[in-house]
C-alpha positions in Angstrom: -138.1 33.9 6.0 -138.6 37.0 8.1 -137.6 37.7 11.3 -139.9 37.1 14.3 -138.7 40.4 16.3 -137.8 44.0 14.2 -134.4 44.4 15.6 -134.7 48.1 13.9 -137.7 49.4 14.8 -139.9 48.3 18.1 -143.8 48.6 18.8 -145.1 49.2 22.4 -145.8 51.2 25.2 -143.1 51.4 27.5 -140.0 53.1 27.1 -138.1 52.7 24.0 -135.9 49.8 23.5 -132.5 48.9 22.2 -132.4 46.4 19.4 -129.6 44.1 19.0 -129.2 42.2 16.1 -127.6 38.9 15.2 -127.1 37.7 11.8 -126.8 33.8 11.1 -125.7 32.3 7.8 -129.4 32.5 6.4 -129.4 36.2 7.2 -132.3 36.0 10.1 -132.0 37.8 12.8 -133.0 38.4 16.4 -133.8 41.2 18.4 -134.1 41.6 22.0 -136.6 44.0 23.1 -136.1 45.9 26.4 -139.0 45.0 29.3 -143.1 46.3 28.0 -141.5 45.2 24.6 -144.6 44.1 22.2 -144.2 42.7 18.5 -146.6 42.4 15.7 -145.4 38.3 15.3 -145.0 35.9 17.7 -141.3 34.7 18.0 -140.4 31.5 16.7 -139.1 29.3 18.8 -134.7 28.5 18.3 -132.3 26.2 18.1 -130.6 24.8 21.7 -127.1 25.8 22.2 -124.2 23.4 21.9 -121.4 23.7 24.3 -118.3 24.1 23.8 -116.3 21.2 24.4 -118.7 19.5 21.9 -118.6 21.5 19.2 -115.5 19.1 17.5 -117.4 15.8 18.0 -119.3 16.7 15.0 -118.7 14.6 11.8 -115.8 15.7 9.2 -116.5 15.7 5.6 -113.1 15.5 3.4 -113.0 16.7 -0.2 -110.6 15.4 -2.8 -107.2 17.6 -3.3 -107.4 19.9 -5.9 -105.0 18.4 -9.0 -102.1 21.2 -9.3 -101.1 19.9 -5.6 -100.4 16.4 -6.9 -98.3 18.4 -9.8 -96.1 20.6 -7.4 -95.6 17.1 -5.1 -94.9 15.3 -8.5 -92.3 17.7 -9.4 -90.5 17.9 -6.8 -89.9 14.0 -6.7 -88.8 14.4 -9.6 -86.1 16.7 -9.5 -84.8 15.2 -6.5 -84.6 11.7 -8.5 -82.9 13.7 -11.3 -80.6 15.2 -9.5 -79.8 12.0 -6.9 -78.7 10.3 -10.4 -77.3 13.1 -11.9 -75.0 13.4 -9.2 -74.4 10.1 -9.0 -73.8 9.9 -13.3 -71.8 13.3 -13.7 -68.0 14.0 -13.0 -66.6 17.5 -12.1 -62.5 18.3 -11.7 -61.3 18.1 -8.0 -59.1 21.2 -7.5 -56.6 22.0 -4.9 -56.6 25.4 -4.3 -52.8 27.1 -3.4 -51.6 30.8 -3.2 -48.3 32.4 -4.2 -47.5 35.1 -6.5 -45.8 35.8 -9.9 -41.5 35.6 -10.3 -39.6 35.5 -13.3 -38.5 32.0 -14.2 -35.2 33.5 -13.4 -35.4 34.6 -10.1 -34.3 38.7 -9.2 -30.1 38.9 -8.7 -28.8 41.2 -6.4 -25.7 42.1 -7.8 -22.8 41.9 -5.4 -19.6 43.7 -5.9 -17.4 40.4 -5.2 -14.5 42.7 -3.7 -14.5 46.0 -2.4 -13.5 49.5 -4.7 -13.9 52.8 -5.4 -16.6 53.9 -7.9 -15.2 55.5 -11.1 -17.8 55.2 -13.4 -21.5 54.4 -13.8 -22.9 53.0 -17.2 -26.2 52.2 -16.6 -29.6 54.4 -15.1 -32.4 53.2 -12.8 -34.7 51.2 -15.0 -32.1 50.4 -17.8 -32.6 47.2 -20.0 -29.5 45.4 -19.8 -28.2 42.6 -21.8 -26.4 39.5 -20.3 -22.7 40.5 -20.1 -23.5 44.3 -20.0 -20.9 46.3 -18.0 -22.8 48.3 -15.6 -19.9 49.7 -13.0 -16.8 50.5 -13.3 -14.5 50.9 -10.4 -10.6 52.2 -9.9 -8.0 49.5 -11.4 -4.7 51.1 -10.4 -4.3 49.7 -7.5 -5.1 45.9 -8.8 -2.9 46.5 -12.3 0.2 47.6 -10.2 0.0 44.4 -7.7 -0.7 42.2 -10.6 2.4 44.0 -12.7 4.9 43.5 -9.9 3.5 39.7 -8.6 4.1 38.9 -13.2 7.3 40.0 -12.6 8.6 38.4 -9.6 6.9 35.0 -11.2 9.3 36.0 -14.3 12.3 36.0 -11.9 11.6 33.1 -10.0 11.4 30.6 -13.3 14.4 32.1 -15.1 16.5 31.5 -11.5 14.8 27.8 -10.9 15.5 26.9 -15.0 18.8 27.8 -14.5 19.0 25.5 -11.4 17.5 22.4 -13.2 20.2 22.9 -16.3 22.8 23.0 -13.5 21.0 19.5 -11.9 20.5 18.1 -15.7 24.3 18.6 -16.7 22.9 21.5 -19.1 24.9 24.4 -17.1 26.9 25.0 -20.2 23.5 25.6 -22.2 21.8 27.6 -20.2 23.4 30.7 -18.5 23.0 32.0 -15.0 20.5 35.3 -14.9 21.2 38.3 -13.2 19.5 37.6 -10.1 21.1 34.4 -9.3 23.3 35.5 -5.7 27.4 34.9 -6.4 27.7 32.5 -3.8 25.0 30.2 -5.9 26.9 31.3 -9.0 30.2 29.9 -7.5 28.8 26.6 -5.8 27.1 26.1 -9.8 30.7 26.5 -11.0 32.2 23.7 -8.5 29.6 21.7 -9.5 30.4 21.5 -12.7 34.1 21.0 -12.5 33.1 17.7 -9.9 31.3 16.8 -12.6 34.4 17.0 -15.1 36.4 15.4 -13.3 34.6 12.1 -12.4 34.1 12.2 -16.2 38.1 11.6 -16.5 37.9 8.8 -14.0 34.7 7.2 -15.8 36.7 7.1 -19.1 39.6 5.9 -17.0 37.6 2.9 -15.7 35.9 2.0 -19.2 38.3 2.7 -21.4 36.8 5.6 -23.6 38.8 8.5 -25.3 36.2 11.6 -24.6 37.1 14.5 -26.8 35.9 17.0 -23.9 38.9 15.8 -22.2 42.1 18.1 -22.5 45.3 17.2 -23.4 46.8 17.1 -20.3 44.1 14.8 -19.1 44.8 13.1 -21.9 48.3 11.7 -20.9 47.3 11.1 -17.8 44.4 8.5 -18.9 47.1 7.0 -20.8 49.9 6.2 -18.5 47.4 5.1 -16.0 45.9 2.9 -18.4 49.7 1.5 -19.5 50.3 0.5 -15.9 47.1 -0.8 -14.6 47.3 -2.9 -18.4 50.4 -4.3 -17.1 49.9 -5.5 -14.0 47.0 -7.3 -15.2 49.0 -8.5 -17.7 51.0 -10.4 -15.5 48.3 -11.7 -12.9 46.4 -13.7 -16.3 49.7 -15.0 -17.5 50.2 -16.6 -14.0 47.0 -17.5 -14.0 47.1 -19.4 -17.7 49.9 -21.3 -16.7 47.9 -22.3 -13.9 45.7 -23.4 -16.0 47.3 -25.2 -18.6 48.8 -27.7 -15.7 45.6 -28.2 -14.1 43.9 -29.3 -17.4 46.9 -31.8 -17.9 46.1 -32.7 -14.2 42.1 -33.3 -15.4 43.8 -35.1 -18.1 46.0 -37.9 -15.9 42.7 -37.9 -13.5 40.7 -39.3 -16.8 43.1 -42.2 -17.8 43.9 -43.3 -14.0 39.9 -43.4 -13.8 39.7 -45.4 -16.6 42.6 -48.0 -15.6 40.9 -47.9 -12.1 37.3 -49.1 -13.5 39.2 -51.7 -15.9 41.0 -52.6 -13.0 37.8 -53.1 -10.8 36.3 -55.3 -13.3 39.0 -57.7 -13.8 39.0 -58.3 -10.0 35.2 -58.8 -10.0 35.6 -61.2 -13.0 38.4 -63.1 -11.0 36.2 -63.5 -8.0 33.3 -64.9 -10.0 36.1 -67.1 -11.4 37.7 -68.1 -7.4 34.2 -69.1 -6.6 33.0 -71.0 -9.1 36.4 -72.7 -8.7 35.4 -73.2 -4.7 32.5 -74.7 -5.6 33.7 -77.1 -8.3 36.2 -78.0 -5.5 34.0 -78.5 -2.5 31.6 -80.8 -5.0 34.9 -83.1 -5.9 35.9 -83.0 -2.3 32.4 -84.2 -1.6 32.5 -86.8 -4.2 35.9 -88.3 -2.9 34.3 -88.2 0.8 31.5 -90.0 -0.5 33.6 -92.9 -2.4 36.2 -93.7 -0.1 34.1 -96.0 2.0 33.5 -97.8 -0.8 37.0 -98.2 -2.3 38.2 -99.3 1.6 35.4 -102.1 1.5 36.5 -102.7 -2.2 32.7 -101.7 -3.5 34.5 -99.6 -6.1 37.6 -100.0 -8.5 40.6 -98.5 -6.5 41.5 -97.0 -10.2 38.4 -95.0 -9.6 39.2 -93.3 -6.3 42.8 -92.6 -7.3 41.5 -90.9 -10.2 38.5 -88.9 -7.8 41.4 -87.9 -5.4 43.4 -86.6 -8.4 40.9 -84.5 -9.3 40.4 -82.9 -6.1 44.1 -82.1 -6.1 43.7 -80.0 -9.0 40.5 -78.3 -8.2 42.4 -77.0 -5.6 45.6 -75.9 -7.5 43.0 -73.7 -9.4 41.6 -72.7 -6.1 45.1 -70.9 -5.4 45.8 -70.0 -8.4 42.6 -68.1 -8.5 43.2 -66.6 -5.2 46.6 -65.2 -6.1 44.7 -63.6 -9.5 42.2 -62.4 -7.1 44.9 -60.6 -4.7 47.1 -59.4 -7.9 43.7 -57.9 -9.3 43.1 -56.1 -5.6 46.7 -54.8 -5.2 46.3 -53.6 -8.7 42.9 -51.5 -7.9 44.4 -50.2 -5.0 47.1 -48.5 -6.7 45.0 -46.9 -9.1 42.8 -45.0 -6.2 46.0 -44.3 -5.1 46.9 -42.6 -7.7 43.7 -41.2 -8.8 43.6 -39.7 -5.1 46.9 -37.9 -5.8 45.9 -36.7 -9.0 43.1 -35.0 -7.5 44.8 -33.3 -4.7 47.2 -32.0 -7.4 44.2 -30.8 -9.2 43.0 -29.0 -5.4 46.0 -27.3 -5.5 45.8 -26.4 -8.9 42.6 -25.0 -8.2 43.3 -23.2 -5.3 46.3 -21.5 -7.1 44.2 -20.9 -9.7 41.4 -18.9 -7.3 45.4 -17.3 -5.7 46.1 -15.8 -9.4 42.6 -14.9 -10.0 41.9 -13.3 -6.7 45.1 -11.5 -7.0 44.6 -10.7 -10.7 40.9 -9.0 -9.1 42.8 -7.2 -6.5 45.4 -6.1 -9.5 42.7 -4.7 -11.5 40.9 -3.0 -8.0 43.8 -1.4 -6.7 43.9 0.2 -10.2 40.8 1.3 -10.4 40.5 2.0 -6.4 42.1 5.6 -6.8 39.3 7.0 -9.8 36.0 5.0 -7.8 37.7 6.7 -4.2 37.9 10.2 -6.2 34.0 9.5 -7.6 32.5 8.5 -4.7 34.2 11.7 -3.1 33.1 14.1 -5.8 29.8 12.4 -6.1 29.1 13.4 -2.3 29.9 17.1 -2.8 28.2 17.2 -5.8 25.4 15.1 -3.8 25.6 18.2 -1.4 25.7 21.1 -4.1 22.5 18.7 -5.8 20.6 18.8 -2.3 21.0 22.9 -1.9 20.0 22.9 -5.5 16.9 21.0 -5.3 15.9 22.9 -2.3 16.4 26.0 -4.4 14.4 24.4 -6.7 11.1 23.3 -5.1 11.3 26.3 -2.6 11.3 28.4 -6.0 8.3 26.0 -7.4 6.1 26.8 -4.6 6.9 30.3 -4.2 5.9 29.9 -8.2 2.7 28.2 -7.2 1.9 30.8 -5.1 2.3 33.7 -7.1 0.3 32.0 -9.6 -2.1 32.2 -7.0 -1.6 35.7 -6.0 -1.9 35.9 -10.5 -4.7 34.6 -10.7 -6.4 36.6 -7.7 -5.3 39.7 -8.7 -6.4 39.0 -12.4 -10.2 37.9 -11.1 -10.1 41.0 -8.8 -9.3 42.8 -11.7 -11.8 41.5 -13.7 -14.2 42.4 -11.2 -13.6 45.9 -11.0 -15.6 46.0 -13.8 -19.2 45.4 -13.1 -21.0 43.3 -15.4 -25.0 41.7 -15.9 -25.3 38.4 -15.4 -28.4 38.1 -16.9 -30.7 40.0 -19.0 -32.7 42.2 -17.4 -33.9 45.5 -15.9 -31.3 47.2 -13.6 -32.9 49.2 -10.0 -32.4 50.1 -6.9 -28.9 51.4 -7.7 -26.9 52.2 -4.6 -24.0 54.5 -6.2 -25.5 57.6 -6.5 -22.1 59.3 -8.1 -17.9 58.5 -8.2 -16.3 58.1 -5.3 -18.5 55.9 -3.8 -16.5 52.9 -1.4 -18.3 49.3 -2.3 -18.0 47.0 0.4 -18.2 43.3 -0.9 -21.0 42.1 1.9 -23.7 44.3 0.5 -25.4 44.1 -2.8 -25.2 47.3 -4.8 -28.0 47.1 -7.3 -30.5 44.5 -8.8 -31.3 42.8 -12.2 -35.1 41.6 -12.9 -34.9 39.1 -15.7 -36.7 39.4 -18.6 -37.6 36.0 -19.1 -41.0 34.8 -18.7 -43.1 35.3 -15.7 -43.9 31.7 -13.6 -46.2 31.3 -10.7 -44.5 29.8 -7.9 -47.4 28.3 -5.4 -46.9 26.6 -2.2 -48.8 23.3 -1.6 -50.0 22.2 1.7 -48.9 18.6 2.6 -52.8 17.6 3.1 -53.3 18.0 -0.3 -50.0 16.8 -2.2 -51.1 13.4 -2.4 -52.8 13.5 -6.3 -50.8 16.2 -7.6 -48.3 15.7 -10.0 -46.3 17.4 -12.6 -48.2 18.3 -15.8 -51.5 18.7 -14.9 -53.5 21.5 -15.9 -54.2 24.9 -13.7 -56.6 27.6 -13.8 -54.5 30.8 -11.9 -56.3 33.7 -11.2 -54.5 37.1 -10.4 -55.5 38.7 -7.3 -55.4 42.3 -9.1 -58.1 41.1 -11.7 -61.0 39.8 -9.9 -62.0 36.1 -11.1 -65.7 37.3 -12.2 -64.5 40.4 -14.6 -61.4 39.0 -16.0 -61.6 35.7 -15.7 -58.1 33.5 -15.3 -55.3 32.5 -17.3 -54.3 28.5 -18.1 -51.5 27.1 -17.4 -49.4 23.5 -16.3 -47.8 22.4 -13.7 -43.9 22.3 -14.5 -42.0 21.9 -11.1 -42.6 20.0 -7.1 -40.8 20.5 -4.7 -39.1 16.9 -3.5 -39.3 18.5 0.6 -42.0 20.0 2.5 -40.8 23.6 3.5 -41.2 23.9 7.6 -43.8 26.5 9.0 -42.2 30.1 9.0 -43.4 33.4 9.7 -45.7 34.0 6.5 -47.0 30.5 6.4 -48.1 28.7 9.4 -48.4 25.2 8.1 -46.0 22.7 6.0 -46.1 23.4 2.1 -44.5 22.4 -1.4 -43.3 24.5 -3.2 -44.4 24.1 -7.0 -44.1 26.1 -10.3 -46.7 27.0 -13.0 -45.9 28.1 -16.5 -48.6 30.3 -17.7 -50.4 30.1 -21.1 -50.4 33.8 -21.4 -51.1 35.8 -23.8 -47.5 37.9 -25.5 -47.5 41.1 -26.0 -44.5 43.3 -27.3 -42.4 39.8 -25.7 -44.5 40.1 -22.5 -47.0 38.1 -21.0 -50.7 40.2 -20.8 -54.1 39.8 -19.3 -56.6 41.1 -21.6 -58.5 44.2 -19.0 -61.5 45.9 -20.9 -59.7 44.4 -24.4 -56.4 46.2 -23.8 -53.7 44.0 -22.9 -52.1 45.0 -19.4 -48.4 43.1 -18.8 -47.8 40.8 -15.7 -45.9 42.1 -13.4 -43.2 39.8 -11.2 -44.6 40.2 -7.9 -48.1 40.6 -8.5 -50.3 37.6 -5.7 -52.7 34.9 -7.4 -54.1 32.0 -6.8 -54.2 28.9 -8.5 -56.7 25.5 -8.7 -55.3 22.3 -9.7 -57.1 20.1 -11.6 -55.8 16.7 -10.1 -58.7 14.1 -10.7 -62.9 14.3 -12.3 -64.9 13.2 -9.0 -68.7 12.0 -9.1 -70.4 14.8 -8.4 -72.4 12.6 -5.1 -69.3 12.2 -3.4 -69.0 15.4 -2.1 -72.6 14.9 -0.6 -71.3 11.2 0.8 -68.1 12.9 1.9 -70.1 15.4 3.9 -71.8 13.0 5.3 -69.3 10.6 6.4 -67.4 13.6 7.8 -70.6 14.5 9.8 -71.0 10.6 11.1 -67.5 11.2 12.0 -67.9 14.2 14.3 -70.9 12.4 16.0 -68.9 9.6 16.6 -66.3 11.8 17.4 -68.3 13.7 20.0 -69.7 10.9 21.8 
């Protein structure tokens, strides 16, 4: 459809015009002639405007969503359902991270000279593989020989003076002889000693009755007229004394047959007082009898025959009576002369007795006063040689302990000498060597050079108390050395060998409470040292050298982080309000 007006070109007679045009979506358009503006059509008439504010009231037609939106939407649910119950299916190690560095399993030693010397010689360099044992410094042993020489033989003196002593204590004077250092006035107080001794000897015999052949001949005779006189006068005290004897057993003997005459006596007069008192009472029953009757025979109700009779038989119940009575007195008389008797037997048998205990005591006393003269001579030697034994045994243990001391001083002196020489306690590599030539003054408070071991290296970590709780000795651990980044060279296994029982407190390199913990390393060996392979070329560990280190303690879902997260972040809301 053509346009009504020629926006391009305009027909008329007035003056010329400007032509605007205005294209629609059909492509017509209008043009707006200036005034005296003529066209060859009429212009059709157009559409009214709509205003603005109702332009969105029109109706909406929606088209269906094109199908690779549903697919990206699709996808992505998904995914995130995979991955929801993947995390919640999978496991993943939980590590706890800790630093530290490498140290030999043996840890460096700073050798200390453990007294202070002189330098005289120098066996090993800087960087010098030792062995355990090695000497490495010598230093000047004059002075420690000569005070161990003289303190050996002062020791030597002392115990050949104090063995001397002890013979002299033990009766072995003879045996051992006195050395040369022993002072005269010990030597002459050893001497009187032994003569005390001697001599108490001769009174010991004396007393028992030996014949020692140490005694001399002179001594001899003397034992023996001693012993002839103290023989008789005890002679003569046990003759008294048998005699003694011998009366009081015929004493003992008289004692024995009165007794027996006494106890025969006693029975007889108990036998004739049964008999007096049966007799009473056969007497008392006639008398009753008669009593009885003689009423009778006065009235004539008996036979006078028969009370004659009855009164002659009461007159000799009673002639038994009295003769029963004077048996009965006889028998009494007759007891009482045998207690009598017996009661002088046994004071002669008293005085036997204590005649007897006369001779014996004096027989006692006899035998002491010959024997008082050798105990009152031992008891006097045995208190100067009691004396002479005290000085002696103060000799003695004052010379022990002097001993014990020099032993002392000998074994001191021996260590110090066998520390003027230097040696490695362990195997190693020697630096840091202080001595630079001879001559050089050690003192004992400063270390003079070191020894690194050659053991294997070890990775001693430190463990923050937060994250002790799961780890235990034996689990596995990935360490990674600062010097080889992680990405490049990757890290080197290992196990956990060692935990500390303590927390170390905070210090001036680490701020916070730690374990300390050990790692052995599943290096490779090289040439008997532990390598990292760098660019395929083995490069050793070095002791020193920082890492760091993840312990595998537990596998973890892999959602619980996620949950963790979360829960921490609920926390710091709840926290925060």
């Amino acid at each position: 459809m053509q346009s009504a007006a020629n926006g391009l070109h305009g027909n008329g007679n007035g003056p010329s015009s400007n032509g605007n045009g205005n294209g629609n979506g059909n492509g017509n358009g209008n043009g707006n002639n200036g005034p005296g503006s003529s066209s060859g059509r009429e212009s059709e008439p157009q559409a009214p405007q709509i205003p603005p504010e109702l332009m969105f009231d029109r109706p909406v037609i929606l088209k269906q969503t094109p199908i690779w939106s549903l697919a990206i939407i699709g996808l992505i649910m998904g995914v995130t359902t995979f991955s929801i119950g993947w995390a919640a299916w999978a496991e993943v190690d939980e590590a706890i991270p800790a630093q530290g560095k490498l140290e030999p399993q043996g840890a460096v030693k700073e050798i200390q000279a453990p007294v202070g010397g002189v330098v005289s010689d120098i066996l090993v360099k800087e960087g010098e593989t030792v062995r355990q044992g090695q000497e490495l410094i010598v230093f000047d042993q004059a002075a420690s020989q000569a005070e161990l020489d003289s303190l050996v033989s002062v020791r030597a003196a002392l115990r050949a003076e104090t063995e001397y002593y002890e013979a002299q204590l033990q009766g072995r004077g003879a045996v051992v002889p006195p050395p040369a250092n022993v002072p005269p006035a010990l030597a002459s107080l050893t001497d009187n000693r032994a003569a005390l001794v001697a001599e108490n000897d001769l009174f010991r015999a004396q007393l028992s009755g030996a014949d020692p052949a140490s005694l001399s001949g002179a001594e001899q005779a003397r034992l023996q007229t001693n012993r002839s006189e103290q023989n008789s006068r005890e002679s003569a005290a046990q003759l008294g004394v048998a005699q003694l004897s011998q009366q009081l057993n015929q004493a003992e003997i008289r004692m024995a047959n009165t007794q027996q005459q006494l106890a025969n006596a006693k029975s007889q007069f108990l036998s004739a007082q049964g008999q007096l008192k049966r007799s009473q009472d056969a007497l008392a029953i006639e008398e009753k009898i008669l009593s009885d009757i003689q009423p009778l025979a006065e009235e004539g109700g008996i036979a006078n025959i028969q009370f004659l009779r009855q009164q002659q038989e009461v007159g000799t119940g009673r002639s038994e009576v009295e003769r029963q009575a004077a048996e009965v007195n006889n028998r009494q008389a007759e007891v009482t002369n045998q207690q009598a008797e017996l009661m002088q037997l046994q004071q002669e048998k008293g005085r036997l007795e204590l005649a007897i205990a006369q001779s014996q005591e004096e027989l006692t006393n006899t035998v002491a006063r010959s024997q008082q003269d050798p105990l009152t001579r031992i008891a006097d030697n045995g208190k100067r040689i009691a004396e002479i034994d005290s000085q002696l045994t103060k000799l003695v243990i004052d010379n022990k302990k002097r001993i014990s001391e020099i032993d002392g001083q000998i074994s001191k002196s021996r260590v110090n000498l066998s520390y003027q020489v230097l040696k490695a306690p362990v195997p190693g590599k020697v630096f840091d060597i202080k001595p630079k030539g001879l001559g050089y003054v050690v003192n004992s408070n400063e270390p003079i050079l070191k020894v690194v071991p050659v053991d294997g290296l070890i990775a001693q970590v430190f463990i923050t108390n937060r994250d002790i709780g799961f780890v235990k000795e034996g689990m596995e651990v990935d360490v990674r050395i600062d010097s080889f980044p992680y990405s490049e060279f990757g890290d080197i296994k290992g196990k956990l060998i060692s935990i500390g029982d303590d927390a170390l407190p905070p210090d001036q390199i680490y701020q916070f409470y730690r374990f300390p913990a050990k790692v052995e390393l599943y290096a490779d060996i090289k040439d008997g040292k532990q390598v990292i392979s760098v660019n395929g070329k083995p490069v050793p560990l070095q002791s020193g050298m920082s890492l760091s280190v993840n312990i595998k303690t537990r596998p973890r879902k892999v959602i619980t982080y996620f949950t963790d997260l979360f829960d921490r972040k609920v926390d710091g809301f709840k926290s925060g309000q």
